[in-house]
N, C-alpha and C positions, 0 to 999 in steps of 0.2 A: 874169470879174469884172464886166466891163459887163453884160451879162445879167442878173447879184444885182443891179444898181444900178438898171438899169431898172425888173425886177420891183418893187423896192421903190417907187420913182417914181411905179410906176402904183400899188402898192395902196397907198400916202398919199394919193394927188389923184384917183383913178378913182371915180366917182360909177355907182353902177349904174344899170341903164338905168331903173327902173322908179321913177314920181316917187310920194313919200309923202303922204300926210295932215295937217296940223297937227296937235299933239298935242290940241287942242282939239276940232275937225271931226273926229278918228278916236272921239276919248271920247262926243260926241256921236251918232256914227253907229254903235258898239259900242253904244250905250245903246236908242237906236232900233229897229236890226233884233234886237236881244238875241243880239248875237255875242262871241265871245271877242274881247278888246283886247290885242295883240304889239306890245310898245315894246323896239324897239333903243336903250340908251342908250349914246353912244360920243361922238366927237370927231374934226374932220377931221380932227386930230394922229396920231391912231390907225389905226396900220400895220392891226392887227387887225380892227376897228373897219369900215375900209374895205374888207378881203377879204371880211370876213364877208359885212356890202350885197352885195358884186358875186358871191360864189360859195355864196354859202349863200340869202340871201332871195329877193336877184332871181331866180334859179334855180326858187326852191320859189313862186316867186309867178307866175313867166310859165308854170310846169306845170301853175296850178292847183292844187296842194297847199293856197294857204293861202285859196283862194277863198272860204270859210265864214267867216274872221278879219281884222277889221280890223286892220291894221300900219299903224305909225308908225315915224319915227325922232325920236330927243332929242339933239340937240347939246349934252352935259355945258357946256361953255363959251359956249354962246348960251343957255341957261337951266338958271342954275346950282341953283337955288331949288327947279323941278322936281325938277331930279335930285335932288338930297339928297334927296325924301321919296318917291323911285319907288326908288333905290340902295338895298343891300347893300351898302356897304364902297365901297372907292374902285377897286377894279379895273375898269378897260373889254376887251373891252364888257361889258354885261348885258345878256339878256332877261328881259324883264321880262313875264308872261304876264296877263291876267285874265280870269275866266271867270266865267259870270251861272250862279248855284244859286238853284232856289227865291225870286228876288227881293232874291239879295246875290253880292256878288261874293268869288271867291278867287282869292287870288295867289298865281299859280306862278314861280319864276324861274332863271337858267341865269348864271354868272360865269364872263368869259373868253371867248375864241372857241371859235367850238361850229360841227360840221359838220350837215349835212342829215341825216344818222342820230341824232345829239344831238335836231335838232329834233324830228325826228319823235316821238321816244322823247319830247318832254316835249307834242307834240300828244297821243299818247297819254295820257300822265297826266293832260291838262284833258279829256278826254272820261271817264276815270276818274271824277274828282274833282267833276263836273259838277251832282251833287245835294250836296256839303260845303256846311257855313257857313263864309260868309267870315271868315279871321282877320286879315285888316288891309281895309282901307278901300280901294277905289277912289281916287287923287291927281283931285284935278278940278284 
């Protein structure tokens, strides 16, 4: 029982190791080299939230997996505004994917926690989708 208590402990307050982007300096730097834009949107609240950071991105980010994509993370509660127009519903986490076509961007996205095979499976799909027109807008 202490064990489930701690585990949970750390994935509430464990912060992964690898430090993000503003959501700002990432949409900028996404815009710049013309890369795909991965926004975590979650909450320190979120059990889910914080596994995901520490065993799913950090992971795919220190391998080199997501070296071609700029990642961010969105604190649902530190910018609430954001989120509503980057969200799908009110479940955390979300990712939130965007990928530059022909001079517009498309949005791909993932609700819930999602493992390294999830992710991959929707890198996949933005490499797919890579010539679509965008059907929503880039959040600036």
């Amino acid at each position: 029982m202490v064990q489930v208590a701690l585990a949970l402990i750390m994935a509430v307050t464990g912060e992964g190791k690898s430090e993000y982007l503003s959501y700002e300096d990432a949409f900028a730097k996404a815009q710049k080299e013309n890369k795909p834009l991965l926004i975590l949107v979650g909450a320190r609240w979120c059990a889910s939230c914080q596994v995901m950071k520490r065993d799913t991105l950090v992971p795919m980010m220190d391998s080199g997996e997501l070296k071609d994509i700029v990642v961010t993370v969105v604190d649902k509660d530190e910018r609430p505004e954001l989120c509503e127009q980057l969200m799908h519903g009110p479940t955390l986490p979300q990712v939130v994917m965007y990928t530059r076509s022909s001079g517009n961007w498309k949005r791909l996205s993932l609700t819930g926690m999602q493992s390294r095979n999830r992710m991959v499976e929707l890198l996949t799909r933005v490499a797919e989708v890579s010539d679509a027109v965008m059907q929503r807008p880039l959040v600036r």
